[in-house]
N, C-alpha and C positions, 0 to 999 in steps of 0.2 A: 511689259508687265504680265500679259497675259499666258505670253510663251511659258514664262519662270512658274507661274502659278501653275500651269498644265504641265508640266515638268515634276513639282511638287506632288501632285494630287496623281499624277501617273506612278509614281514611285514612295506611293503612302506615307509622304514625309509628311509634318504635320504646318498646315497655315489654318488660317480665319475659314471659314463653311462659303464657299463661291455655289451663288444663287442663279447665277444664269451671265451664258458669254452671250454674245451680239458678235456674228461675225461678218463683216461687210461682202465678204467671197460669198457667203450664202445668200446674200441681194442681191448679186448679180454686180457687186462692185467689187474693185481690187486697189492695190496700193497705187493705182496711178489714176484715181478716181480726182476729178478735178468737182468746182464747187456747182452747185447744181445736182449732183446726182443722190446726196447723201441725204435727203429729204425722207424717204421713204424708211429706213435704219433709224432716222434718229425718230420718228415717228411712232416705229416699232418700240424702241427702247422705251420712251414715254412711257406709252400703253401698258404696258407690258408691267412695270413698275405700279401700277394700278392696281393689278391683278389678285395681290396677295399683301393684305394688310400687315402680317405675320411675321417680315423677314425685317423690318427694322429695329434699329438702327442698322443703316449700311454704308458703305463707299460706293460710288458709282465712279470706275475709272476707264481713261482712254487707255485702249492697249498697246495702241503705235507709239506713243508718247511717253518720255523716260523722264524728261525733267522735271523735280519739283517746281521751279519757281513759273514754268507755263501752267501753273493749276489745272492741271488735268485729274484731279482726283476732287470730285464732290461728296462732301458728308452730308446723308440724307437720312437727318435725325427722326424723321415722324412721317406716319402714312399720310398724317394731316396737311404736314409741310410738302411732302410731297403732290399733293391731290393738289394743293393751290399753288404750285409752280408749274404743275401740267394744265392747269385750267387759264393761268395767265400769258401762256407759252415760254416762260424762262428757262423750264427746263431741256424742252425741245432746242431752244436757241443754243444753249450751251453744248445740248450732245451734237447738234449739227456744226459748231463751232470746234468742238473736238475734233470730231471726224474727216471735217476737212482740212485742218490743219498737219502740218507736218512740220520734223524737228528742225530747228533753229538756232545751232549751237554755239554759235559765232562769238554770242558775251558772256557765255559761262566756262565754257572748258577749251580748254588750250587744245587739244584735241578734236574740236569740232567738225573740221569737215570728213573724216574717217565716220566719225561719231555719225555725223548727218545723212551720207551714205551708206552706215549699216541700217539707220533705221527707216531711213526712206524704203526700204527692202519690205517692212512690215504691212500684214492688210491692217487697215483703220478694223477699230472695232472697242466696246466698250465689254464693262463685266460689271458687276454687281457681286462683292465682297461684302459679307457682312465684319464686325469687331471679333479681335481678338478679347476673349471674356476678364482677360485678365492685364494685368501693367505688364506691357514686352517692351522690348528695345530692337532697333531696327541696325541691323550691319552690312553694309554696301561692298562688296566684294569688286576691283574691278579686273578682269581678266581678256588675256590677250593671247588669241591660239592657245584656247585651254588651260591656259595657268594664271593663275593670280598672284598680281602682280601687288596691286597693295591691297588692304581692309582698311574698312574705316567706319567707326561707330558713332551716334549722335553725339559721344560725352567730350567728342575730344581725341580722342585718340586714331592715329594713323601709322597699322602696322606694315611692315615692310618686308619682305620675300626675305631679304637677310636677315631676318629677326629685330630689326631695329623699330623703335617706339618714338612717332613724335608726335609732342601735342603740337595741336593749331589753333587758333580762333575766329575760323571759318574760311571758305576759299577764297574767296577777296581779302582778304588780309595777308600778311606777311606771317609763316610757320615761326616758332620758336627756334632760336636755332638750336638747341642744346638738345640730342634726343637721352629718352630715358627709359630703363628698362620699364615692361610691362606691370601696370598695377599688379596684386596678388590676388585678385577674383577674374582676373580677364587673361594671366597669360597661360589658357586651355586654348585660346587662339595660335600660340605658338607652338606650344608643346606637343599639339594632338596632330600637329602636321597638316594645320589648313591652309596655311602659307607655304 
């Protein structure tokens, strides 16, 4: 997450206002930091989120961590909610829990141990993202040696290097089988040569 985002904001593309990274290399920890040492990071993170009443609402996410369903992305609606998760220690627990965790891909994607291997490569580390100000839609690109290979957007649709369109009804399920050309608001995905 963090890489893409540093990528974006390197190349003045436009995302959500990023308030501050956490990086574990600058602790003195690295990606093959075992449990025990991430104390001091998630500590920092804590604190730190203290600091400035002013930037909420926000996301706090892990950066080594790509999957949605390990919930590595906390919404942290209020300085108030925030204040009383750093005072009870939930929040500390959970960035320490982030941070020593590493990915686990084995029951979501068929690809998983490639998957598990690129990412075990990442240093741990969080960021603090604030909202997009307005209603976006989120599109997952996945690429392989530099090309992408398919897109895929929350509504449904799964587009394909050879221009093919299929709906699904989510990755545990069985795809439709019939593909079908591209809605008429979305095929600027095909045409503009992102695939």
């Amino acid at each position: 997450k963090c890489a893409f985002i540093r990528f974006l904001l390197r190349n003045q593309l436009p995302t959500s206002t990023v308030y501050r990274f956490w990086d574990s290399n600058v602790n003195g920890l690295n990606s093959s930091c075992k449990k025990g040492c991430v104390e001091p990071l998630a500590a920092q993170v804590a604190g730190d989120l203290l600091k400035n009443s002013s930037i909420f609402p926000l996301f706090l996410k892990a950066c080594h961590l790509t999957a949605g369903w390990i919930g590595s992305v906390r919404h942290l609606r209020t300085y108030e909610s925030v204040k009383e998760q750093v005072a009870s220690g939930e929040l500390y627990e959970w960035v320490r829990g982030m941070l020593e965790r590493r990915a686990n891909e084995e029951k979501a994607r068929p690809y998983w141990a490639t998957h598990d291997a690129l990412t075990a490569t990442l240093t741990p580390g969080m960021m603090a993202q604030g909202a997009f100000p307005d209603m976006t839609g989120e599109v997952k690109v996945f690429v392989v040696w530099g090309r992408a290979l398919i897109c895929h957007q929350g509504n449904g649709n799964i587009w394909f290097r050879d221009g093919r369109v299929q709906q699904y009804t989510g990755w545990r399920h069985e795809a439709h089988a019939a593909y079908q050309s591209s809605p008429p608001d979305e095929e600027w995905v095909r045409t503009e040569g992102h695939l």
